[in-house]
C-alpha positions in Angstrom: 207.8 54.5 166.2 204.0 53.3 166.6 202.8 54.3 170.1 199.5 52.0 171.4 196.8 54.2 171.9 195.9 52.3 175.2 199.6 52.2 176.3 199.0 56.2 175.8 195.7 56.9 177.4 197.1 54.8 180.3 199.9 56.8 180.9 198.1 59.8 180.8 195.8 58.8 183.3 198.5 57.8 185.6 200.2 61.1 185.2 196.7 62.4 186.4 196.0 64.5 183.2 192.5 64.5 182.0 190.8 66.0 179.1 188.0 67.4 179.4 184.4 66.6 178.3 182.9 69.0 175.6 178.9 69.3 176.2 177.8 66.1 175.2 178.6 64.1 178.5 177.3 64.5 182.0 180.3 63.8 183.6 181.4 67.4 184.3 178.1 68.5 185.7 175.4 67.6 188.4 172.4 69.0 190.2 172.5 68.0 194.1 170.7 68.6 197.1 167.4 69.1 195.1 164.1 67.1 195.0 164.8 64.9 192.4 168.3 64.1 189.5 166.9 67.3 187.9 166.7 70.3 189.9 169.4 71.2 192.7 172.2 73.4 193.2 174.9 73.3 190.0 177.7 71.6 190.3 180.9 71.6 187.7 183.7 69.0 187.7 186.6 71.5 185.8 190.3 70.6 186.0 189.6 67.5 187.8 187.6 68.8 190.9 184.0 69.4 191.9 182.5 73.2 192.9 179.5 74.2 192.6 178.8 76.8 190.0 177.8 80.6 190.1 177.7 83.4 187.4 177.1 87.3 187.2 175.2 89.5 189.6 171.8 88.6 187.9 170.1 85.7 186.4 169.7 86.6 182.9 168.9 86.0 179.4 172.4 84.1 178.6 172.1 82.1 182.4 168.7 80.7 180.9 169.7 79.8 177.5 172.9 78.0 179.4 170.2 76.8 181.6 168.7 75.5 178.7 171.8 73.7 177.6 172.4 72.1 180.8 169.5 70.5 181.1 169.0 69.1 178.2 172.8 67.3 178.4 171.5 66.5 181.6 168.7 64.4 179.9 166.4 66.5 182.0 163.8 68.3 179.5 164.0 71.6 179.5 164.8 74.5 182.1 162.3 75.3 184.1 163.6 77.8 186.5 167.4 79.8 187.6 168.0 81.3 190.7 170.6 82.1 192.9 171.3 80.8 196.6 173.1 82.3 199.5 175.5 80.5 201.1 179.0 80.8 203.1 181.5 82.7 201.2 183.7 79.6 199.0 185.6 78.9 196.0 183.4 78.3 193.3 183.5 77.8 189.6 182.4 81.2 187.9 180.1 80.3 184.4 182.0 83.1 182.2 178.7 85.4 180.5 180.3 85.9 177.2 180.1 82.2 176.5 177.1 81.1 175.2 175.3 77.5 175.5 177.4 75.9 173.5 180.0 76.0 176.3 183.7 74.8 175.9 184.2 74.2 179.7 187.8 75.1 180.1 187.2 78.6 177.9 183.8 79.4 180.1 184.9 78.7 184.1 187.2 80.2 186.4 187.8 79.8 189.7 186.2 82.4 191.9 185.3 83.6 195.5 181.5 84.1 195.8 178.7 83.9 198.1 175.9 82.6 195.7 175.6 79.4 193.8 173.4 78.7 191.0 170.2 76.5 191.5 168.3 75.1 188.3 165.2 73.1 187.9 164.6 71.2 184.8 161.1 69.7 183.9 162.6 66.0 184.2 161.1 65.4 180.7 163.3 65.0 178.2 162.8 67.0 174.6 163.0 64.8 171.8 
């Protein structure tokens, strides 16, 4: 039995399954609130829903190199600085520090409880 391939992706978008987008699409990450596209709190769409993103207790060599990463799917140059911001305590997305840059979303996020979201700045020049 042939199945259509549109018949199929249209039925699983009505059953509201989605797959996710592997590092070479912007569409399951954003900066907002920040001067300009480039720099702003980190935000991660993962199983269909927008957080904003946090990580370990530190900014450190990994959260730079994913920084890195991020930025540069973000068409945005290269990172220019990390740094964590307080805020209310609220479900986030937790980055997972044994992944490395070349992140496979579902295998490096969690849902977690935290008080401090990540906030990147990225030159706004891209690299090529």
């Amino acid at each position: 039995m042939d199945i259509n391939p549109l018949l199929l992706l249209m039925l699983l978008w009505s059953s509201g399954l989605q797959a996710e987008v592997k590092h070479d699409s912007t569409e399951f990450m954003r900066l907002v609130g920040g001067a300009s596209r480039c720099a702003g709190t980190l935000e991660l769409k993962h199983l269909g829903e927008w957080r904003r993103a946090t990580s370990g207790n530190v900014v450190d060599y990994f959260e730079m190199e994913a920084a890195a990463a991020f930025c540069r799917d973000l068409n945005c140059g290269s990172a220019v600085s990390l740094r964590k911001r307080q805020v209310s305590y609220q479900s986030l997305w937790l980055l997972i520090a044994e992944c490395r840059p070349d992140y496979d979303l579902p295998r490096c996020v969690m849902s977690w409880n935290a008080s401090s979201v990540l906030e990147l700045t990225c030159s706004g020049k891209p690299d090529w």
